[in-house]
C-alpha positions in Angstrom: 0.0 0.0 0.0 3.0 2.0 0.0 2.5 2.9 3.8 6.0 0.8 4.7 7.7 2.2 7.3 12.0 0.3 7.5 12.7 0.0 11.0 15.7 -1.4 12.1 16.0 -4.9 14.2 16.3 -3.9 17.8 19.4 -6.4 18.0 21.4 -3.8 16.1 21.6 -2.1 19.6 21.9 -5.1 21.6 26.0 -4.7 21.7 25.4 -0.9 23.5 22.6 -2.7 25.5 24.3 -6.0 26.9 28.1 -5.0 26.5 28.6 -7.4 28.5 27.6 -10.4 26.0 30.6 -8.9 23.9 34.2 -9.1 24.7 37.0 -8.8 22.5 39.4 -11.5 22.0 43.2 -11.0 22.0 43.5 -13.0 19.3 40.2 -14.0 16.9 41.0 -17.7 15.0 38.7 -19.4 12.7 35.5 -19.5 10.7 32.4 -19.2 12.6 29.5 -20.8 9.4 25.9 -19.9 11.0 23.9 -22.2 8.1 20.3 -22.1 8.2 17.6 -24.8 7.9 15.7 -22.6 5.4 13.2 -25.2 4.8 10.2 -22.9 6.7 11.1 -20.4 4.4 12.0 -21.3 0.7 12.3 -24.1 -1.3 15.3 -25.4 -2.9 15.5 -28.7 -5.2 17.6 -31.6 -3.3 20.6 -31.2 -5.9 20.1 -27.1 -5.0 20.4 -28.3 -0.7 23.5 -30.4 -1.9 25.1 -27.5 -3.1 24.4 -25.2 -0.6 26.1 -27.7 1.9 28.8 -28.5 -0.5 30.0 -24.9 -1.1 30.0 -24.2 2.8 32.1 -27.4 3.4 34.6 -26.2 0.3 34.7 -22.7 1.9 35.9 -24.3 5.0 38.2 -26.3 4.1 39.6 -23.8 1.7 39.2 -21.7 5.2 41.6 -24.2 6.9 43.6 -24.8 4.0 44.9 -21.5 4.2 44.6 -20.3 7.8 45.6 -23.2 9.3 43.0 -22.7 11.4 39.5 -24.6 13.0 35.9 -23.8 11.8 33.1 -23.4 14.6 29.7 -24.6 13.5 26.6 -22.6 15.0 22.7 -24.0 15.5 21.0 -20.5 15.7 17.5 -22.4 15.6 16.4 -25.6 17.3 12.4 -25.7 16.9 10.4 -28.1 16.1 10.0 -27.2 11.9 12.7 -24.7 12.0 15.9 -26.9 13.0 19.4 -25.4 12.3 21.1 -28.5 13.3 19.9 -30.7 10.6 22.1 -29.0 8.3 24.9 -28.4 10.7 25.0 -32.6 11.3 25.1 -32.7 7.0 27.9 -29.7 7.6 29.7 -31.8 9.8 29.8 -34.9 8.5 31.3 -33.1 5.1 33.9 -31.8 7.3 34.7 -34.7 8.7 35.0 -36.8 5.1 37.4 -33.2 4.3 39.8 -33.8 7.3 38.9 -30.7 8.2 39.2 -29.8 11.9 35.9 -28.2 12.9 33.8 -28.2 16.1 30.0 -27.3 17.2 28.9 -24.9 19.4 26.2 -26.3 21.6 22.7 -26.0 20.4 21.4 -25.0 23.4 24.1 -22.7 24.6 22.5 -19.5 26.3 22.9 -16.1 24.5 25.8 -14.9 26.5 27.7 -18.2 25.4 26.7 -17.6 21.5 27.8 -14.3 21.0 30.8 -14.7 22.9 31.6 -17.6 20.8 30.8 -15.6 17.7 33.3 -12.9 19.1 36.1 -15.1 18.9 36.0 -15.4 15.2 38.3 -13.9 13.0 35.3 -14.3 9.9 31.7 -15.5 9.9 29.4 -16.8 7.0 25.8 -16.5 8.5 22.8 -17.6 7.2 20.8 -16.2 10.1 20.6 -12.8 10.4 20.7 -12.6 14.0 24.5 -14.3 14.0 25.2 -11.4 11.5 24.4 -9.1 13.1 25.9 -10.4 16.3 29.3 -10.3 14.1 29.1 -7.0 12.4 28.2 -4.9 15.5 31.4 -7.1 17.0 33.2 -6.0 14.0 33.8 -9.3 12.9 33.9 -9.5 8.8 31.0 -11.7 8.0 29.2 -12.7 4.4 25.3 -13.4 4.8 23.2 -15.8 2.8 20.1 -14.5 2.3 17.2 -16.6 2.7 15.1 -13.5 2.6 15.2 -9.8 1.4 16.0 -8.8 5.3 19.4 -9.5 4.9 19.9 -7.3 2.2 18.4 -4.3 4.3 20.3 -5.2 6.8 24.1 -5.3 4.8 22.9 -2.3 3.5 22.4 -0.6 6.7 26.0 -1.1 7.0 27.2 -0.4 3.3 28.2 -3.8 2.6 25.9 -4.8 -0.2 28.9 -6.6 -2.0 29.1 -8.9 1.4 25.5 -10.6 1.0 24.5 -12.9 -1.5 21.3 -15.2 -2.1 21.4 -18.7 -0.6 20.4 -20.1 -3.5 
């Protein structure tokens, strides 16, 4: 109707809010990958889902290749119907066939736990929103995969349109 008014997610201010959810490690190491479940969301062929957790597992281990360092994977989402960990087990078990060294934050770690977790990354692909913004406002570099338009807004917001790109 053309009566849209943007507002910003309120989490954008949750690292002034709750400074104490954020530290700042000494030293950040490895690649946090926040992947989503996007199955309550869009649809995407089985051969499209294959990619999608393909590329993630080549990214890492291209990560580690070069870094040297672990990757952290990250359930955002454990609900019945919206389930982050389904794809982080698939994740996983890529990594494992890879070599590559990786481990798994808990799924039902509290929220001080996850974004102090996030903070100790040195980069973060995030294909929840919230984990993105978690990272940018802890000035992590991060790359979303949009499973919706939000996340455009949202790299926007911060002038990094080049640093989002559709999941599919």
């Amino acid at each position: 109707s053309g009566k849209g008014v943007i507002v910003p997610d309120t989490v954008l201010s949750m690292h002034q809010l709750l400074s104490g959810h954020y530290h700042t490690a000494a030293v950040r190491r490895g690649l946090g990958v926040v992947p989503v479940n996007y199955t309550f969301a869009m649809k995407m062929s089985e051969p499209q889902h294959d990619k999608y957790v393909n590329d993630l597992a080549e990214v890492c281990r291209y990560y580690h290749q070069r870094t040297g360092e672990d990757i952290s994977l990250f359930t955002q989402v454990c609900l019945p119907g919206d389930d982050d960990s389904v794809v982080v087990k698939e994740l996983a078990n890529k990594l494992r066939k890879l070599g590559v060294p990786f481990h798994t934050i808990p799924k039902r770690v509290d929220l001080p736990g996850y974004v102090s977790a996030l903070c100790e990354m040195r980069a973060v692909i995030g294909a929840r929103m919230h984990a993105c913004i978690f990272a940018l406002t802890a000035r992590i570099p991060v790359i979303g995969l949009a499973y919706q338009p939000k996340f455009f807004g949202l790299f926007s917001l911060f002038k990094l349109e080049n640093w989002v790109s559709p999941l599919d």
